[in-house]
N, C-alpha and C positions, 0 to 999 in steps of 0.2 A: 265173678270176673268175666268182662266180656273178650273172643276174639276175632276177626275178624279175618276170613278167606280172599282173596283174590285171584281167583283161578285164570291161567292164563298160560296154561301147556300146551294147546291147540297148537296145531300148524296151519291153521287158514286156508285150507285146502280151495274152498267156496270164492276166498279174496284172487288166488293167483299170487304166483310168483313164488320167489324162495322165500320172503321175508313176511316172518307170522304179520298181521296188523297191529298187534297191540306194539310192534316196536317201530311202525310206520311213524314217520311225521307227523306233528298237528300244530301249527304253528310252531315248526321247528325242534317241538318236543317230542319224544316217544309217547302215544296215545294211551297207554298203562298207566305215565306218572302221573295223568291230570284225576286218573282215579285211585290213584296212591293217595295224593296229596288232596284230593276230597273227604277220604276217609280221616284223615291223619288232623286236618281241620276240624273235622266233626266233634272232636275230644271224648266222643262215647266210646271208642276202645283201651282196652288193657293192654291189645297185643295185635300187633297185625302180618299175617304168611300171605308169602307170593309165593304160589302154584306154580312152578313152571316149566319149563321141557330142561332135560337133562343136558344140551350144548349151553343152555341159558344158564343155569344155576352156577355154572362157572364165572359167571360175565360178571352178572348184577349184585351190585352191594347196595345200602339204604339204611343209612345210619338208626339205630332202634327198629327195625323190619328183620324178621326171621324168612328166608328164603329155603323152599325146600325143591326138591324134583317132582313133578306128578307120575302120571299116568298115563296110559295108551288113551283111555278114554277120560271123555267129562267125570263119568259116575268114579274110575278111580285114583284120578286127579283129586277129587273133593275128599273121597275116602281117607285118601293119603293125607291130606290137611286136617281130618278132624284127627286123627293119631297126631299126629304132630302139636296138636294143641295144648296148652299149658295143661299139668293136670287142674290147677284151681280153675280152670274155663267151664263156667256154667251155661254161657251163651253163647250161638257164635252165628255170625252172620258171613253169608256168602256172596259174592257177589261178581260179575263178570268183568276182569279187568278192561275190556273193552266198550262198556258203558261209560264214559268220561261224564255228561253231565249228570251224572248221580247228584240232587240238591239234599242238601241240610235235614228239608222237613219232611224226604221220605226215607232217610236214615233214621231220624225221630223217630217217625212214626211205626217203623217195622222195629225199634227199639222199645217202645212202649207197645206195642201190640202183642210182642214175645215174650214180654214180662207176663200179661195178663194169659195169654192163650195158648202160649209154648210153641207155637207155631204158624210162620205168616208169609204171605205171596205178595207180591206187589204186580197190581194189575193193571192194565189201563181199555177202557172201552173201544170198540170196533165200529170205524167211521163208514165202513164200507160192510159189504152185506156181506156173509156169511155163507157158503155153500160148502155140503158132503157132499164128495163124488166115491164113484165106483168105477176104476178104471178110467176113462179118458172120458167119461160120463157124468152128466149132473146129478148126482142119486136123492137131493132133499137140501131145499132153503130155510133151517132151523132159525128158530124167532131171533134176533140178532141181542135183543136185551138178556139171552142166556147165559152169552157168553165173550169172553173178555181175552186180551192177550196177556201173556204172562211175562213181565221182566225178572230180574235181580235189582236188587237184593234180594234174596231169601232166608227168613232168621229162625234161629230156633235154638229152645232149649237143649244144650247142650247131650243130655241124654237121649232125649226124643231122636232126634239126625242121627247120635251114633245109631242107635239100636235101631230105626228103620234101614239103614244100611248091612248092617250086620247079619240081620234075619231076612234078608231080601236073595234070592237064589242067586246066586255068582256069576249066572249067566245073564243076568237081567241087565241090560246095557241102558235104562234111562237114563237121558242125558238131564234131567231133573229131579230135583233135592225132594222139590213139595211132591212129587208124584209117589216117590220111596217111600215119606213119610202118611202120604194119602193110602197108601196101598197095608199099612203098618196099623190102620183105624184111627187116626188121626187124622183130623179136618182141619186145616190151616186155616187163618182169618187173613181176610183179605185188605190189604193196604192201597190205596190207592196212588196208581204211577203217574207218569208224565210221560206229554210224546215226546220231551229233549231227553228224556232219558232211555235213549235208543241203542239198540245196539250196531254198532261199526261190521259189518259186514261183508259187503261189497265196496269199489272202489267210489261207488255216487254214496254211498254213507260217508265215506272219506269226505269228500267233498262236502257231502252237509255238513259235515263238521267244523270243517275248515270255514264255510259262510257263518255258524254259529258264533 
């Protein structure tokens, strides 16, 4: 059985204002339901949870959608998702309610890559050059073919994601799934993203979206 997270407890601190983003406008709609109704298109789920702040969980209904409460944080906001998961849920996929163009063929493909690997990122290349710093300092211009950005979805075998969470110290706040399960001895395989599949951010994300 596959199920399918859509984490979206945030308060958008980074966006401003009182009102999370994912309940912003985007042509008219709340920017969550165009990744509601991208997943729910896809027809590769069994079951699909919206994550969401505790004032929320009150509001939102979605007919066949299981709605639960999150977390203070990302890490247990997701937590809290994968205990809510069916028990027959073998797989479950995560992903950021506020990604709206999520397409077709990189649900596929982090579907069929989690069958084979148990574990997958969806990444996309870096168009601009890469620098660590140290402080307010340039510290090193690392080869840029190293390394990649990281989106949602993130899938994984159902077992794998609980028990890197489980066994991860309590205090450990990553705001990512693949890092948990990286940190667990498992190496996720990498799916590759899209730049439409960006995440809504800021208020010029708003707007690109809106141009999209």
């Amino acid at each position: 059985m596959w199920t399918a997270l859509i984490l979206m407890a945030g308060h958008s601190k980074r966006f401003g204002g009182d009102l999370p983003k994912q309940y912003h406008l985007l042509k008219g709609r709340p920017v969550y339901l165009y990744t509601l109704e991208a997943l729910q298109r896809s027809q590769l789920f069994n079951h699909i949870i919206l994550v969401v702040s505790h004032y929320y969980k009150g509001i939102l209904a979605h007919e066949g959608v299981e709605i639960i409460e999150g977390g203070k944080t990302r890490r247990e906001s997701s937590y809290r998702g994968l205990l809510a998961c069916p028990p027959s849920t073998e797989y479950v996929l995560i992903h950021d309610a506020v990604r709206p163009f999520v397409s077709q063929r990189i649900l596929e493909d982090n579907v069929e890559a989690a069958l084979k690997y148990g574990a997958v990122d969806t990444c996309v290349e870096s168009p601009d050059t890469l620098v660590k710093r140290e402080g307010e300092f340039l510290l090193e211009i690392p080869p840029r073919e190293l390394y990649l950005r990281g989106q949602t979805p993130q899938t994984f075998a159902y077992k794998i994601i609980r028990k890197a969470h489980e066994e991860a110290p309590f205090f450990t706040e990553h705001v990512d799934d693949c890092r948990l399960v990286l940190e667990s001895g498992v190496r996720p395989y990498i799916v590759r993203g899209e730049e439409h599949n960006f995440k809504i951010t800021t208020l010029q994300d708003l707007q690109r979206a809106e141009n999209l």
